[in-house]
N, C-alpha and C positions, 0 to 999 in steps of 0.2 A: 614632296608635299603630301600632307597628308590627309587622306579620306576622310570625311565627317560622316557620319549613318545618322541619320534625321530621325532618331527614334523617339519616345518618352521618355524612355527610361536614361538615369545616369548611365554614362558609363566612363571607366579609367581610360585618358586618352592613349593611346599605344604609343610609346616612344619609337619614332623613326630610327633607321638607321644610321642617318644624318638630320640631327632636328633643325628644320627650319628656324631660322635663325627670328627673335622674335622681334616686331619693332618698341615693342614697350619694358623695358629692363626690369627687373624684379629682386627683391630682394628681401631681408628678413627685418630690413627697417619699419619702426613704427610709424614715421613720417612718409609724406611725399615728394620728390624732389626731385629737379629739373636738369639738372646738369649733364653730360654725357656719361654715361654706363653707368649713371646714380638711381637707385630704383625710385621710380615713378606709382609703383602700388602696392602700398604698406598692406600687410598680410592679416590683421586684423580690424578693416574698415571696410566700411560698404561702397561702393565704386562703382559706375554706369559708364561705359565709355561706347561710341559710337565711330563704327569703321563705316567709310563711307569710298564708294571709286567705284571703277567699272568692273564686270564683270570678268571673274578670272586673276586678278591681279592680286592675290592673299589672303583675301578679308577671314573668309573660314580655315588658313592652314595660319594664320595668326594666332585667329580663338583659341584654337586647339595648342597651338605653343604656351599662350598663356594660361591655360589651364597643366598645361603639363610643368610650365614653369612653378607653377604653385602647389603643383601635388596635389590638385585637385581634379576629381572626377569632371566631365563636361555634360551638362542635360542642353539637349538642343531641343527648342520648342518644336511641338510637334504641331502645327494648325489643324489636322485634322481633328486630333484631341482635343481641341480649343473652341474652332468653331463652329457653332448648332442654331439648325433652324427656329429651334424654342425661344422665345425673346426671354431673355435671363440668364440663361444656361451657357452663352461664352463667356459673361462676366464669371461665372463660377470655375468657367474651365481656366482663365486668364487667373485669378484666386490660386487654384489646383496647382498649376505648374509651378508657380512661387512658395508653396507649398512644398512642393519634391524636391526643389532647389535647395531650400534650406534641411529639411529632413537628410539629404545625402550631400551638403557641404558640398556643392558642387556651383561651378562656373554656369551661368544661365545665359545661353548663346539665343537668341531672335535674331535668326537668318530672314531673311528679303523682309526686315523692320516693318518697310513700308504698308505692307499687307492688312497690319495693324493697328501700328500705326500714324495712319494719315491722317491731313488736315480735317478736323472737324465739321469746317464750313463748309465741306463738300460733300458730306453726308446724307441721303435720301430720307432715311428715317432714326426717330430718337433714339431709337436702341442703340443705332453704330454709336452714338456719342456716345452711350452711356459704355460702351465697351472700350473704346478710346481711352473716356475716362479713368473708368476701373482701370486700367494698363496703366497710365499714369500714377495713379496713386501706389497701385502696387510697386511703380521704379521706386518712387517718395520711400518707402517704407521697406525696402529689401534692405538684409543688413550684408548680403553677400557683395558677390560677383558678378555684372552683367554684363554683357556683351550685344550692343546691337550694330545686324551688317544690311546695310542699302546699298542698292544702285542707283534710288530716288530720293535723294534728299532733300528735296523742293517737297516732296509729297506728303515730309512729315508735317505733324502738328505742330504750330509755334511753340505751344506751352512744352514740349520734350527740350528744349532749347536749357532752360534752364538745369533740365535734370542731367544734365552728360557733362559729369567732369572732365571728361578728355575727348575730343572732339581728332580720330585720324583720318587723314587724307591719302587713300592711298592710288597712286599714278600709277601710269603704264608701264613697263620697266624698259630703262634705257637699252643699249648696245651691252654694254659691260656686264649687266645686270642679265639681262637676255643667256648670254655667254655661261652664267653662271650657274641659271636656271638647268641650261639644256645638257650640261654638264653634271648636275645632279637626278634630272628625268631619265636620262639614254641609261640604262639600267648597265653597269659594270659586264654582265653577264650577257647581254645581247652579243650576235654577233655580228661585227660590222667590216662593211668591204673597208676595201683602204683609199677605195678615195671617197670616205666620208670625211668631211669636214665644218667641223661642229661651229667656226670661227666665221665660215660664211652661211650656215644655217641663222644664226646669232645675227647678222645684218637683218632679216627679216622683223618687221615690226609685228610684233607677235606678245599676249600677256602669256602667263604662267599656263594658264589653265588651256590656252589654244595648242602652247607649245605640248604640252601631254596628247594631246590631242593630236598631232600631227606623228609622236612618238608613237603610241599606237598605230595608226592606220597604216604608217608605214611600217611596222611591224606584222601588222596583216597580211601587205603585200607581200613581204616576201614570206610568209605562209602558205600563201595561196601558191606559189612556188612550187615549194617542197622542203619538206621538212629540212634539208641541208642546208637551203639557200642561206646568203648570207645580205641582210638590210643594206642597200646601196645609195647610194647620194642622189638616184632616180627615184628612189622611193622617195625618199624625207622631199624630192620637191614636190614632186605630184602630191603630195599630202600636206604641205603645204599649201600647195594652188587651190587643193581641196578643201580647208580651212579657212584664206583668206577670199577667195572669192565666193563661199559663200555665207560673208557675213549679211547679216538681217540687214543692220545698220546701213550697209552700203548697197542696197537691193538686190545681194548677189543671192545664189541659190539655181538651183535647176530648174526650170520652167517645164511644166507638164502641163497636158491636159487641149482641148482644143482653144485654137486658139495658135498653137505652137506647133513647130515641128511640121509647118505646111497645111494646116490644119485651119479651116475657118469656119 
């Protein structure tokens, strides 16, 4: 899976060694069209689609397939370059990036959507709308390629509803899918003891982006070793337990502070 760098500037997505496989098929069709392995985004129309799921599971090593599917460079919104204390000046910055989008022919990725945006009604003062808005009207009027990825999408605006031609949903990955992942993460070149086994690492309910996660730390551990050691099936659990115990979601995490640790 591949790294996104959250800059301003376009840039060529780097073709993997293995390209994630992308879920929206592509093609040099004029039309658009549904069928299986029939492409779905005609290469000279303007297009808004919205990936939406939990954390970790694609949403950004998609954009980037679709962008590399198409030959085009990817600009991923930058919010700091966007948003300013000045009342006016994000509507201009929200302007700007659509702006560079089209200037370098590139795929215009808004990572965590929501940020930007969301419902209206919930708003504190008029400017957020007027910034909402401007962002809406700029989808309205992009002749490119956009991309936006949530993990809140209750949060958005109703009126976005209408602008996203394709609407994905993307799930947690199954067993099989897991299997397939961790098969592609565990780097060829690592070196691993022999009773690693990758088929019951893959039973763990785990998305894409934990399973990296788990691939690193226990590549840490046996670092922390010695340079020779070789990654063991003790590693990958412990870094595991490391990962799943301390999701937010399920209040997991290390406890510090008083309070804890015999401490009152």
């Amino acid at each position: 899976m591949t790294e996104c760098l959250a800059t301003g500037q376009a840039r060529e997505p780097a073709e993997p060694a293995q390209a994630p496989r992308c879920c929206l098929p592509v093609g040099p069709a004029n039309r658009r069209t549904t069928g299986p392995g029939r492409p779905v985004v005609a290469r000279d129309e303007a297009l808004t689609l919205l990936f939406s799921g939990p954390p970790g599971v694609g949403k950004t090593a998609c954009a980037e397939a679709l962008a590399h599917e198409l030959k085009r460079p990817i600009l991923v919104a930058d919010y700091s370059s966007v948003l300013n204390c000045f009342v006016g000046q994000t509507e201009k910055g929200v302007v700007r990036m659509f702006g560079q989008a089209r200037a370098h022919n590139a795929v215009l990725f808004w990572d965590e959507a929501d940020a930007m945006l969301y419902d209206r009604s919930t708003a504190l003062y008029p400017w957020n709308v007027r910034s909402v808005s401007v962002l809406l009207q700029e989808l309205e009027r992009f002749e490119g390629v956009c991309v936006l990825a949530t993990n809140r999408k209750v949060a958005l605006d109703g009126a976005l509803e209408r602008r996203i031609a394709i609407k994905v949903q993307f799930e947690r990955p199954d067993a099989g899918m897991r299997r397939r992942i961790w098969g592609i993460l565990v780097p060829p070149g690592m070196p691993l003891a022999d009773d690693v086994d990758l088929d019951e690492l893959a039973e763990q309910d785990m998305t894409g982006g934990e399973i990296k996660n788990v691939v690193l730390n226990a590549a840490r551990a046996a670092v922390v070793r010695g340079e020779d050691s070789r990654v063991t099936m003790a590693d990958f659990r412990r870094a595991v337990r490391m990962e799943t115990e301390a999701r937010w979601a399920d209040g997991g995490g290390s406890r510090i502070g008083f309070g804890h640790g015999g401490y009152s």
